[in-house]
C-alpha positions, 0 to 999 in steps of 0.5 A: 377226913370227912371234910375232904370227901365232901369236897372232893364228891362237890368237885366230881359233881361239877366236873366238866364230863357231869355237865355235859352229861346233865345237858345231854340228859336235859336235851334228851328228855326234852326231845322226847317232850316235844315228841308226845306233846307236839302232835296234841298241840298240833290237833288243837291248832288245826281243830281251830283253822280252816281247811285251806290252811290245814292242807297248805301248812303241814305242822303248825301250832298256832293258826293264822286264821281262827275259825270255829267253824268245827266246833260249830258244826259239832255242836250244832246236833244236840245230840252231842249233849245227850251223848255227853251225858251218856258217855259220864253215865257209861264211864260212872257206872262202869268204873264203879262196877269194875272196881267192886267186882276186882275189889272183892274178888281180889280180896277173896283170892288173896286169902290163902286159906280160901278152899278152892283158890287153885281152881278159881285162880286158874280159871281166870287167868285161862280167861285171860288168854281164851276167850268167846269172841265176838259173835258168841258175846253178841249171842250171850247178850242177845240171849239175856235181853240187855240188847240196846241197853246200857247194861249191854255195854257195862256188864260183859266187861265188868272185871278185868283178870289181868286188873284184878290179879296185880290188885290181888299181889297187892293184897297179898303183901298188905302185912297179915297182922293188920286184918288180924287186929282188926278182927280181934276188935270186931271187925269181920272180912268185910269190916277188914275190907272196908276199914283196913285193906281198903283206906291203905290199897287208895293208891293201886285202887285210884290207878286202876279207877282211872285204867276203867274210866279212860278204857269205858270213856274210849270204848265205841265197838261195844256201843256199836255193836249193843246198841246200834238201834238205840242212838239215843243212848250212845256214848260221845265217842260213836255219836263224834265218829258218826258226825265224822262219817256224815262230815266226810260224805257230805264234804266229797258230795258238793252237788248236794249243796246249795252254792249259799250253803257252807260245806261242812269242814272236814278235816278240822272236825277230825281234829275237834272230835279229838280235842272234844274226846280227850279234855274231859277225861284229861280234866280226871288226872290232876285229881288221881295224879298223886294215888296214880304215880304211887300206885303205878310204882307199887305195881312195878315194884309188888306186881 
């Protein structure tokens, strides 16, 4: 009897309906691939070409003429260099920053038994719909100095409420009798935190690492706006956007050129700010791909 379901489940697999559907899905999935990959590899073709071939081909994935002629013109300020370097101090330090303030405070409201984990819970999910604006965060950081600083760009979003409410559902369902051992053998809160809590949360901790770093490595406003009058400490992103503003003007304004001194390009600088700004932080995911898949599941599954 067994025998016989066996091969009748084999033959409904490999029925001719199944097929298709299989190709269907194939087609399907890979329409969509195309979809989201197409255009990058589209923007580091162009970032490549020149801008007569940018204007005339509307798609196209590998140039005709190659030309490094953006990426010179990017590189050529060193101050790309420093705003590099900038941009990995931001993005370090932030993340490091936001992870320790949604750790602990995650931890902590985990705890049923903590006296006024009501009121502190529902403070922070009010902030998660009201909040100062703008002008009232400009006036906060002006009033405690940190203007033209980096703390100006890392201490007003230090934790996220909505980041630190799903690591707090996760600590909630981590198994209560594990931290109960752990403190029968000498460990404190924090020892339970560190040594238990900690090393078995990696996968939902590298996911929200990785939310804080690409969020702090695409920020520019606050950058903007803290820091405008000390460009030697903004982030890649503002130093790439005001090459494509300089690009942009000195491109519509031909009669302050010489006729021996090339223009600079325009669009493929747009395109090679994109490429310069995406490949590092691209370079992270192979590291954090595996915690990433996992912690996204139980996010979906526990959150």
């Amino acid at each position: 009897m067994v025998i016989r379901m066996e091969k009748r489940a084999v033959r409904i697999k490999h029925t001719f309906l199944s097929r298709v559907f299989d190709l269907s899905n194939v087609i399907f999935l890979g329409i969509c691939s195309l979809a989201t990959v197409l255009p990058f590899l589209y923007v580091i073709a162009a970032s490549f070409a020149t801008e007569r071939e940018i204007s005339a081909r509307p798609m196209f994935i590998i140039p005709r003429d190659v030309s490094l002629a953006a990426y010179k013109y990017i590189f050529s300020s060193s101050m790309i260099i420093k705003a590099f370097g900038n941009s990995v101090l931001i993005t370090a330090a932030g993340t490091v920053i936001n992870m320790f303030f949604t750790i602990t405070l995650a931890y902590a409201l985990s705890k049923r038994y903590l006296h006024g984990r009501g009121v502190m819970l529902n403070l922070v999910i009010f902030s998660m719909f009201f909040s100062g604006g703008m002008i009232p965060g400009y006036i906060v950081v002006k009033s405690l100095g940190l203007l033209d600083t980096y703390w100006a760009v890392l201490l007003p979003g230090a934790i996220s409420a909505y980041n630190m409410m799903i690591i707090k559902n996760f600590f909630q369902n981590l198994p209560d009798g594990l931290e109960e051992s752990a403190k029968l053998d000498g460990c404190t809160d924090l020892g339970a935190l560190l040594h238990v809590v900690i090393p078995l949360s990696m996968p939902v901790i590298a996911t929200f690492s990785l939310f804080y770093a690409v969020a702090h490595w695409n920020s520019y406003f606050s950058a903007t706006l803290y820091m405008a009058k000390s460009p030697n400490k903004w982030p890649l992103q503002v130093t790439l956007r005001q090459l494509i503003i300089l690009s942009s003007s000195m491109a519509g304004d031909v009669s302050s050129y010489s006729m021996d001194h090339l223009k600079p390009p325009d669009q493929s600088v747009k395109m090679a700010v994109i490429v310069v700004s995406t490949i590092p932080i691209l370079c992270v995911y192979p590291f954090l791909q595996k915690h990433f898949a996992k912690g996204v599941m139980i996010g979906a599954l526990k959150g």
